[in-house]
C-alpha positions as CSV (number, residue, x, y, z in Angstrom):
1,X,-43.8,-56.9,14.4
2,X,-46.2,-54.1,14.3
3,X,-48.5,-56.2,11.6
4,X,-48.3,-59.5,13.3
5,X,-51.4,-61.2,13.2
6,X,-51.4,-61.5,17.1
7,X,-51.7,-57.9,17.3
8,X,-54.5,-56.8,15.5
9,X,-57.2,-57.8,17.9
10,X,-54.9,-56.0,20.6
11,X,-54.9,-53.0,18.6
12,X,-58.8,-52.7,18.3
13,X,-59.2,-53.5,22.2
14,X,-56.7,-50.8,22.8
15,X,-58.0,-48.4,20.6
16,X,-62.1,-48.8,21.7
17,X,-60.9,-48.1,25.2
18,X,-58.2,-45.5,24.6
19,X,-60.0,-43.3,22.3
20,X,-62.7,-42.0,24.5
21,X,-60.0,-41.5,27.3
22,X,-57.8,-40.0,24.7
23,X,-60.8,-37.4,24.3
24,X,-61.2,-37.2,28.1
25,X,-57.8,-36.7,28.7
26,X,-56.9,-34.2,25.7
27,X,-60.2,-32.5,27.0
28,X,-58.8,-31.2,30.3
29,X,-55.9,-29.6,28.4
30,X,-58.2,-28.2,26.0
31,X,-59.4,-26.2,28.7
32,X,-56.0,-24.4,29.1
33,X,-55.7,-24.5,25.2
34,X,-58.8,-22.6,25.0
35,X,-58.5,-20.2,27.9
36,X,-54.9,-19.9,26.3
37,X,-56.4,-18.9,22.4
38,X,-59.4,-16.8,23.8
39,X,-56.7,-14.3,25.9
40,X,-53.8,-14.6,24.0
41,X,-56.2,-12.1,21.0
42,X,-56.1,-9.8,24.1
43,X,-52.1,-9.4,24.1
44,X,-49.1,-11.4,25.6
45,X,-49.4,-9.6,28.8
46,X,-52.4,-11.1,29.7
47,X,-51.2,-14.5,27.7
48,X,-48.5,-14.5,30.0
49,X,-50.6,-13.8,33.2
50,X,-52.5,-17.2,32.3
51,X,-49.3,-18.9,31.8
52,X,-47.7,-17.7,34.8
53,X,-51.0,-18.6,37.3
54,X,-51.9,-21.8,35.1
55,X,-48.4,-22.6,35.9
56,X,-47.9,-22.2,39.9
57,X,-51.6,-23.8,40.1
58,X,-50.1,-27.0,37.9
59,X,-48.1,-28.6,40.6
60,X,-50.9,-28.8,43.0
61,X,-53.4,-29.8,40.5
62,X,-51.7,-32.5,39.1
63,X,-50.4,-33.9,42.5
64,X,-54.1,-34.3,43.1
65,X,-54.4,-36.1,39.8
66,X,-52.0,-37.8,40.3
67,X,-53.5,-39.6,43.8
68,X,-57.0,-40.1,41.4
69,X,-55.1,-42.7,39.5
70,X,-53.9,-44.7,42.1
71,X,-58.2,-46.0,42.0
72,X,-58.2,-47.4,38.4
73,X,-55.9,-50.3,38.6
74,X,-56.9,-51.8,41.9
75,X,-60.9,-51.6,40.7
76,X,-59.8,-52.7,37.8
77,X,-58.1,-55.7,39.1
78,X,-61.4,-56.7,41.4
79,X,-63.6,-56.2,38.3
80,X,-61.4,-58.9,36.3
81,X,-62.2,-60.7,39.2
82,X,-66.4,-60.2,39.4
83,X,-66.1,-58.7,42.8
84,X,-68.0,-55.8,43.3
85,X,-68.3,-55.8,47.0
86,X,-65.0,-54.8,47.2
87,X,-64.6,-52.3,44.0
88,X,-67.8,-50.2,45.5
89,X,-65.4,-49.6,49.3
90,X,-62.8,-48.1,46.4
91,X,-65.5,-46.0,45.3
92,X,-66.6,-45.3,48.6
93,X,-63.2,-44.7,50.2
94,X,-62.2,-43.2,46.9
95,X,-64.8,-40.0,47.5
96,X,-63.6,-39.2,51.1
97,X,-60.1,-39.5,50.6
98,X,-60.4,-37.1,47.4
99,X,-62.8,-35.1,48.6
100,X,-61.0,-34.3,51.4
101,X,-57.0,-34.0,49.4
102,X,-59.0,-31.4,47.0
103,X,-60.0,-29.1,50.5
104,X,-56.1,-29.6,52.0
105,X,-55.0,-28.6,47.5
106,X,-57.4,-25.5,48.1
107,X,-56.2,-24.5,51.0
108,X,-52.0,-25.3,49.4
109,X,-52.5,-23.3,46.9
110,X,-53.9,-20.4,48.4
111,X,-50.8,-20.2,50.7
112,X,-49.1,-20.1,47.4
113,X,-50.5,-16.4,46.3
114,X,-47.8,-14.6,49.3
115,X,-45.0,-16.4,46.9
116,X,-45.9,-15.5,43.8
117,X,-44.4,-12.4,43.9
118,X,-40.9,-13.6,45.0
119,X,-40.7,-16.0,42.0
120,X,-38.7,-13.6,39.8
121,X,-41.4,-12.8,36.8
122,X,-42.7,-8.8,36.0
123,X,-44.9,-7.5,38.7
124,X,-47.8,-6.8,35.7
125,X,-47.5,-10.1,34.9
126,X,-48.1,-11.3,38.5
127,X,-50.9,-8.8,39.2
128,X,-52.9,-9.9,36.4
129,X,-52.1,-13.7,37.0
130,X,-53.6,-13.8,40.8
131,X,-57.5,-13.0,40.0
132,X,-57.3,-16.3,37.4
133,X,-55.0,-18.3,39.6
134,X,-57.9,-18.0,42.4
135,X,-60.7,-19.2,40.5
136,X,-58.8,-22.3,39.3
137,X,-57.8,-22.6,42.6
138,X,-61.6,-23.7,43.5
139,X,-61.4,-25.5,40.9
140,X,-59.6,-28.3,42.4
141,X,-62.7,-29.1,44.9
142,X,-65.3,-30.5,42.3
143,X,-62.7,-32.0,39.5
144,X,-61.1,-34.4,42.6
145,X,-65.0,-35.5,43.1
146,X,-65.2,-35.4,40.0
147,X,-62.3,-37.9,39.6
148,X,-63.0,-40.7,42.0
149,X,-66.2,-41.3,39.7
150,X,-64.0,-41.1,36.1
151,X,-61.1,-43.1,37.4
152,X,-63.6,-45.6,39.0
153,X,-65.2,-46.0,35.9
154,X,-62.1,-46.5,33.2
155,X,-61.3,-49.5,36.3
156,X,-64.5,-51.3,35.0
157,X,-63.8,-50.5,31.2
158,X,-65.9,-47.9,30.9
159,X,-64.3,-45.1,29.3
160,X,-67.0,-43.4,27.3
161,X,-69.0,-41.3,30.1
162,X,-66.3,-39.2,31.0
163,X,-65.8,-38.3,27.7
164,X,-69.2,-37.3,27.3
165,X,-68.7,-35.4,30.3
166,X,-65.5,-33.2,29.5
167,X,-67.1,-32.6,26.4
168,X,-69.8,-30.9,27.6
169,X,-67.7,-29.3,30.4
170,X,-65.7,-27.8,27.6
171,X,-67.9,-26.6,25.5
172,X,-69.4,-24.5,28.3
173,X,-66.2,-23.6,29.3
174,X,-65.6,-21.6,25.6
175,X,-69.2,-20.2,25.8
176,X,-68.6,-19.0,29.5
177,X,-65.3,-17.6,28.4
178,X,-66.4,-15.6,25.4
179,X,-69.0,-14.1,27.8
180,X,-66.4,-13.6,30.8
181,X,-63.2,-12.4,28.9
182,X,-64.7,-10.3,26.5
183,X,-67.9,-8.9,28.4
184,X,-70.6,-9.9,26.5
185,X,-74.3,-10.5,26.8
186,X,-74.1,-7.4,30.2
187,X,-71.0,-9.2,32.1
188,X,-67.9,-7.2,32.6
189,X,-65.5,-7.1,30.6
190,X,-62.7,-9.6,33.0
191,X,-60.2,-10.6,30.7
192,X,-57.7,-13.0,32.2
193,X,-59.7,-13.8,35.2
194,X,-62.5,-14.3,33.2
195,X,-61.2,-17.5,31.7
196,X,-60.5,-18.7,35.3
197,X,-63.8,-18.2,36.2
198,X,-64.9,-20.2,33.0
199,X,-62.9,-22.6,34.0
200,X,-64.3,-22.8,37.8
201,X,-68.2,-23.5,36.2
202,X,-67.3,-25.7,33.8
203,X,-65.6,-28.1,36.6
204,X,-68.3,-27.6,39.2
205,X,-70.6,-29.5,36.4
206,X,-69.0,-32.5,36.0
207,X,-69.8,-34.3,39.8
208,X,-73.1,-33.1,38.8
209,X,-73.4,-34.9,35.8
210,X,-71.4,-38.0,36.3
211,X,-73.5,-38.4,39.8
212,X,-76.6,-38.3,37.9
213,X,-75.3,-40.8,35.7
214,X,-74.7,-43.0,38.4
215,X,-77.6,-42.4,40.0
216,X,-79.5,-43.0,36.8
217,X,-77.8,-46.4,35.4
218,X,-78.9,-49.6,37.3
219,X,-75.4,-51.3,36.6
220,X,-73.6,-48.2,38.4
221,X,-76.1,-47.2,41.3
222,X,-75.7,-51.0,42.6
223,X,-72.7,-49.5,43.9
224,X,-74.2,-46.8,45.8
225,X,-76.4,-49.8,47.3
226,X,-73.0,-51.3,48.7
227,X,-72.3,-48.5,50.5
228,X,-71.8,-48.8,54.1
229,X,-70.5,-46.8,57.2
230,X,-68.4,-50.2,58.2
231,X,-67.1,-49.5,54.7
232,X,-65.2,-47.1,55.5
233,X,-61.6,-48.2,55.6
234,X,-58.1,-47.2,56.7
235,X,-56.7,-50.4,54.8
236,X,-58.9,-49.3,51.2
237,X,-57.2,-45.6,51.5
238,X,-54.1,-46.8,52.0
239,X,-54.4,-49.1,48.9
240,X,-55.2,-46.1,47.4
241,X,-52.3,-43.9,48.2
242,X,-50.0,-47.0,48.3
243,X,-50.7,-46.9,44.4
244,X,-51.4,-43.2,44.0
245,X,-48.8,-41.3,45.8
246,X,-45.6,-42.8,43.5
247,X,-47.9,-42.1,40.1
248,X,-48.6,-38.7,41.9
249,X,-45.0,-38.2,42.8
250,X,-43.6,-39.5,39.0
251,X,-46.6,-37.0,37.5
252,X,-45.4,-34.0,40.0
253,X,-41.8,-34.3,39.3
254,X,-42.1,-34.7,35.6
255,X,-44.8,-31.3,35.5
256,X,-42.7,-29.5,38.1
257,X,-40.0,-30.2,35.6
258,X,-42.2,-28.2,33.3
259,X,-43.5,-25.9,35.5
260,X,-39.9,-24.9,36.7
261,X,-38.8,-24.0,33.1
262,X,-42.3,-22.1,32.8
263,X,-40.9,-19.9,35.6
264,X,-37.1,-19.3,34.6
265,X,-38.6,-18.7,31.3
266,X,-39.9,-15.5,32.9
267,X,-36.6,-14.8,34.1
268,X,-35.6,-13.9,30.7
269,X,-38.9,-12.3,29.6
270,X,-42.4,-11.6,28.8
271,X,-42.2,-12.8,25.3
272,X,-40.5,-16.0,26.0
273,X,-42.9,-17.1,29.1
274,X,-45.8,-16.3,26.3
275,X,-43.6,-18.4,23.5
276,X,-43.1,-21.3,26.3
277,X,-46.7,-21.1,27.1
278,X,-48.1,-21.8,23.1
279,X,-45.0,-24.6,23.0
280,X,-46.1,-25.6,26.2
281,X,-50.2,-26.1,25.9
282,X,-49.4,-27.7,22.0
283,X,-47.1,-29.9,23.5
284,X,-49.3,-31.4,26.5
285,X,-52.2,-32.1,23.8
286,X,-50.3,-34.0,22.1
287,X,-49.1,-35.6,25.4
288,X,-52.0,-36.1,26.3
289,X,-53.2,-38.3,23.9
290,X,-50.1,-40.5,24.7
291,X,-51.8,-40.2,28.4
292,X,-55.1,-41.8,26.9
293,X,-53.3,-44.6,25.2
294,X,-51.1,-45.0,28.8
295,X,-54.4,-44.8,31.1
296,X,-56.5,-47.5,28.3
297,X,-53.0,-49.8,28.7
298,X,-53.3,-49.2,32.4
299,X,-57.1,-50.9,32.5
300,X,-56.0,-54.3,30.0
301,X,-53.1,-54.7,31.7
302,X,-55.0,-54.7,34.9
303,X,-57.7,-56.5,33.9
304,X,-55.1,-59.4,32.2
305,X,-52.8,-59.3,35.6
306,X,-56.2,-59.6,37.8
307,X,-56.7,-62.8,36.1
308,X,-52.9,-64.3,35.5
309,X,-52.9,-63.7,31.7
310,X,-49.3,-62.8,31.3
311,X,-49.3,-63.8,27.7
312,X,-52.0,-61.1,27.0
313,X,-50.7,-58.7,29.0
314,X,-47.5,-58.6,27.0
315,X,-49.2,-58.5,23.6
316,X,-51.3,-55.3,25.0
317,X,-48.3,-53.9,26.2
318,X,-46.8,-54.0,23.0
319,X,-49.7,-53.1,21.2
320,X,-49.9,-49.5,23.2
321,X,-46.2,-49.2,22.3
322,X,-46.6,-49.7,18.9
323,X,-49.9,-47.1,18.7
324,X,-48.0,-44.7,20.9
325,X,-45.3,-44.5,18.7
326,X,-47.2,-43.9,15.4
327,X,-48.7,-40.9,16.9
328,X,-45.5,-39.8,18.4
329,X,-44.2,-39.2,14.5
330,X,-47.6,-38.0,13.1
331,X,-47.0,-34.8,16.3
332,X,-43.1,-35.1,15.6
333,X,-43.9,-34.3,11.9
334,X,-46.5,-31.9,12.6
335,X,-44.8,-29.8,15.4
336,X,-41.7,-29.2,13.0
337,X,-43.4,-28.6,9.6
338,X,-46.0,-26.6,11.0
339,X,-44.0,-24.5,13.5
340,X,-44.6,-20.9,12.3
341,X,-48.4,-21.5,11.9
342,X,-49.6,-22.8,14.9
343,X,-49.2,-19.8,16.7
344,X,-50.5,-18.2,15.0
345,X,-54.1,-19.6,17.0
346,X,-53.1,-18.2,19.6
347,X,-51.8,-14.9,19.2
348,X,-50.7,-12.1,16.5
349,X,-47.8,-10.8,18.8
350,X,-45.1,-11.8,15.7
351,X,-42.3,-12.0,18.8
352,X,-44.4,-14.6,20.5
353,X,-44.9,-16.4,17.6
354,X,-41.4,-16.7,16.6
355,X,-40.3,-17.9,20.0
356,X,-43.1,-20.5,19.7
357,X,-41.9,-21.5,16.4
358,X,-38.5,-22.0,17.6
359,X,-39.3,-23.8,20.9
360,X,-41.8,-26.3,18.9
361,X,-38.7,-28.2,16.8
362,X,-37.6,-28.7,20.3
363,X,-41.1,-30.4,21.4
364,X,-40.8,-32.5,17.8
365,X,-37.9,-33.9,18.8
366,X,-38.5,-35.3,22.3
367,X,-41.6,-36.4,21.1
368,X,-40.7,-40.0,21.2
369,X,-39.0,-40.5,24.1
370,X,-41.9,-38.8,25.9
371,X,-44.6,-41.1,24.9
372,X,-42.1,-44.3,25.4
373,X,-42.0,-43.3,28.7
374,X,-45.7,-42.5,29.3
375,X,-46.8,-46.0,28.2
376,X,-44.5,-48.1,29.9
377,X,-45.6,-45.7,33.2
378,X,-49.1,-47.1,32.0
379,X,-48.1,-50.8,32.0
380,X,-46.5,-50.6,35.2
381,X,-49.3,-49.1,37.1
382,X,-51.3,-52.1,35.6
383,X,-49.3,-54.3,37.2
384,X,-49.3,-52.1,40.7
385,X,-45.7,-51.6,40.1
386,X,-44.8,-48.0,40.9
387,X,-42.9,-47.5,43.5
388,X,-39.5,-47.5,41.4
389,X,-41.1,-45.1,39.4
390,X,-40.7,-41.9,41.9
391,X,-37.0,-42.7,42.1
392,X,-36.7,-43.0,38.3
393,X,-38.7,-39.1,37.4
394,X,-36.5,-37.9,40.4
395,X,-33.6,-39.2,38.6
396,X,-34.5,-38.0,34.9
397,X,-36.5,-34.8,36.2
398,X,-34.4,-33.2,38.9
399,X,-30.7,-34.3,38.6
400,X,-30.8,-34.4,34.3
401,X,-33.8,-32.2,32.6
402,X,-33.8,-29.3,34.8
403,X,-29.7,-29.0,35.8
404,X,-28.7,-29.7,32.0
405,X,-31.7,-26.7,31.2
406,X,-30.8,-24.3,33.1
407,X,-26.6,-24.8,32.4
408,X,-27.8,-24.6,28.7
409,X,-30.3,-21.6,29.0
410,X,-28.0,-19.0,30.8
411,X,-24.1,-21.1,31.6
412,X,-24.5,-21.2,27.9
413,X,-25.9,-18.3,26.7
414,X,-28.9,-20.6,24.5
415,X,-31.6,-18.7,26.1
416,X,-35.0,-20.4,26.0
417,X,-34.0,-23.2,23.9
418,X,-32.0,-24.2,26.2
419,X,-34.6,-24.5,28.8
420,X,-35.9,-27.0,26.7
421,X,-32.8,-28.7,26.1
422,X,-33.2,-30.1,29.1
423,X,-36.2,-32.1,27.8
424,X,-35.1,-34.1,25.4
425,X,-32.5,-35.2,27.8
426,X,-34.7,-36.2,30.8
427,X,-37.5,-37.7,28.6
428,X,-35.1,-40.1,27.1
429,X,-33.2,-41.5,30.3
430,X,-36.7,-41.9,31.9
431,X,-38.1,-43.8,28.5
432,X,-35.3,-46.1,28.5
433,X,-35.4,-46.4,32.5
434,X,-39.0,-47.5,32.9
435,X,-38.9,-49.6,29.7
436,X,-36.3,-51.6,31.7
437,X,-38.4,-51.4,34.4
438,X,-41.3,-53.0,32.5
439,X,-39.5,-56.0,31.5
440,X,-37.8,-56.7,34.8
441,X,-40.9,-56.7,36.7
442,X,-42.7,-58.6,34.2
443,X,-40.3,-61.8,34.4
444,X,-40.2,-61.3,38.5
445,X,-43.9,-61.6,38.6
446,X,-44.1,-65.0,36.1
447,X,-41.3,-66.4,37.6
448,X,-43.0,-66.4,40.8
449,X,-46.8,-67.4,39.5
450,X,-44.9,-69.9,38.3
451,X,-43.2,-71.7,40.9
């Protein structure tokens, strides 16, 4: 199947949008990664202070992502059609409503810091966690700007400017973070909250640029010229959270599901919440890069459902299936044979490292089921299908992975493998859930174009 003839065009489309939002995506978790390898030389106590804040600050931020998506297929949907009119009141609408969710984020996760001394981990650890958690925490205001402008743009097709962006965001990010953590050229010395800090610049630059580029580009700044006060409407934000509040919803459960284990991880100890964290940022690369593939399947499907192509829209479903699933084994492969090495980047604590090892296998193994479920999440919000989607995570995230992970971790006696447990057993019920899913709704929707 996968070297049909039908698919090879499918494959290449797929691929020249995917790729640069494979880079986008991977590029905001190579923040973490980075802010992750740059402290962990520093110790586990501070490795585990970023884990710990990056953690509690996780839920909020990626509810707020979450909402950003909820943009990209209905833009993408009125660029299939050639009306612009109406894809420049998303963008409009788009840039109040997330303006204004990453103020109310701000302000949630602020009224977090009281809690995160009740939430059972060492009190060093939690000390050292709250300066970083706080600069991430303003973080949130410029990256949901930032986000109306990315998501608008992967609507049209165009996923290569935010990947420029990110890019460059990044690479500040590492020079801001060797100069922050470490004290160099006359700044203090900050450690932890150093990367946070980083973190906070590199994300207050990318509205700036992708503005600019807006500004700058006649194609894009005929948008701007569509603007309008009248455009400003209560039926175009709730199109928005009509599609973005189940993808946030799916996205929250599934990282609280993550989150939650990050924190009962510190139940047991220091080492392990620094062994989870390495497991932890390795694994959402590689997730992330099942994300890209997701968000480029998200755009053709869109684009093919704007115009009533079902036939294509199948074939570039499978196609992201079939792509996805090739780089689920490459990371399957990799995570196991290469589990008491990779580490090894981030820290030379040899208790850390072991835990890491061990907790890796674990990621290897639900790395299929994770991805299967990532891209059929993608080809459902391409056909504006998600509201069965929050029922589904709730299903696979809060009654299966995180029951069965904790009754494994300490009923059990596993420890942290057991946490993680948990994973491979929620990841599968939601893969083979939404797959379902994916082919009900397709044959509702031709059935009724049909008639």
């Amino acid at each position: 199947m996968m070297f049909d003839g039908r698919y090879k065009e499918q494959y290449l489309q797929t691929l020249r949008l995917a790729l640069p939002v494979v880079l986008s995506q991977a590029g905001q978790v190579v923040v973490q990664l980075v802010d992750n390898a740059m402290v962990g030389h520093l110790g586990a106590l501070p490795l585990a202070a970023v884990s710990f804040g990056g953690t509690v600050f996780f839920l909020p931020f990626i509810f707020g992502v979450g909402i950003s998506l909820g943009i990209t297929p209905l833009v993408g949907e009125m660029y299939a059609r050639s009306n612009h009119r109406v894809s420049a009141s998303y963008l409009q609408n788009s840039i109040l409503l997330y303006g204004v969710l990453g103020l109310m984020l701000f302000a949630f996760s602020q009224a977090l810091i009281p809690f995160m001394h009740r939430m059972g981990q060492p009190p060093e650890v939690v000390e050292m966690a709250i300066p970083y958690y706080n600069f991430i925490a303003w973080s949130v205001i410029p990256f949901m700007l930032f986000a109306a402008f990315k998501q608008f743009l992967e609507g049209v097709g165009n996923t290569r400017v935010a990947m420029a962006i990110i890019i460059t965001s990044n690479i500040i990010n590492v020079i801001f973070n060797y100069i922050f953590i470490y004290g160099k050229c006359g700044a203090p010395e900050m450690g932890a909250a150093g990367a946070g800090l980083s973190t906070l610049i590199s994300r207050i630059l990318t509205p700036v640029l992708i503005i600019l580029y807006f500004w700058r580009k006649d194609s894009f700044k005929r948008y701007f010229s569509l603007f309008s006060w009248a455009h400003f409407s209560w039926i175009r934000i709730r199109s928005l959270l009509t599609v973005g509040v189940p993808i946030s919803l799916q996205m929250l459960m599934e990282g609280g599901a993550f989150a939650l284990t990050g924190i009962m991880m510190g139940w047991i100890g220091t080492i392990e919440l620094a062994g989870n964290q390495i497991a932890t940022v390795i694994s959402n690369l590689a997730f992330m890069i099942v994300m890209g593939i997701s968000a480029a399947t998200t755009i053709r499907v869109s684009h093919q459902y704007g115009v009533g192509n079902f036939r294509e829209l199948k074939l570039a479903a499978g196609a992201s299936y079939h792509i996805g699933l090739l780089w689920n084994a490459f990371t399957a492969l990799m995570f196991i044979l290469f589990r008491n090495y990779i580490p090894m980047l981030f820290t030379s604590d040899p208790d850390a490292i072991r835990m890491a090892s061990t907790l890796l296998i674990f990621a290897g193994l639900f790395q299929f089921s994770d991805g299967l479920q990532n891209i059929s999440i993608g080809i459902l919000r391409g056909m504006q299908d998600v509201k069965a989607i929050t029922g589904i995570a709730f299903v696979s995230y809060l009654v299966i992975n995180l029951p069965v992970g904790y009754l494994c971790a300490f009923t059990l006696g596993l420890g942290a493998p057991g946490l993680w447990i948990g994973f491979i057993f929620g990841l599968s019920i939601a893969a083979f859930l939404l797959i379902r899913r994916y082919h009900r709704t397709l044959r509702r929707i031709v059935l009724h174009r049909n008639r």
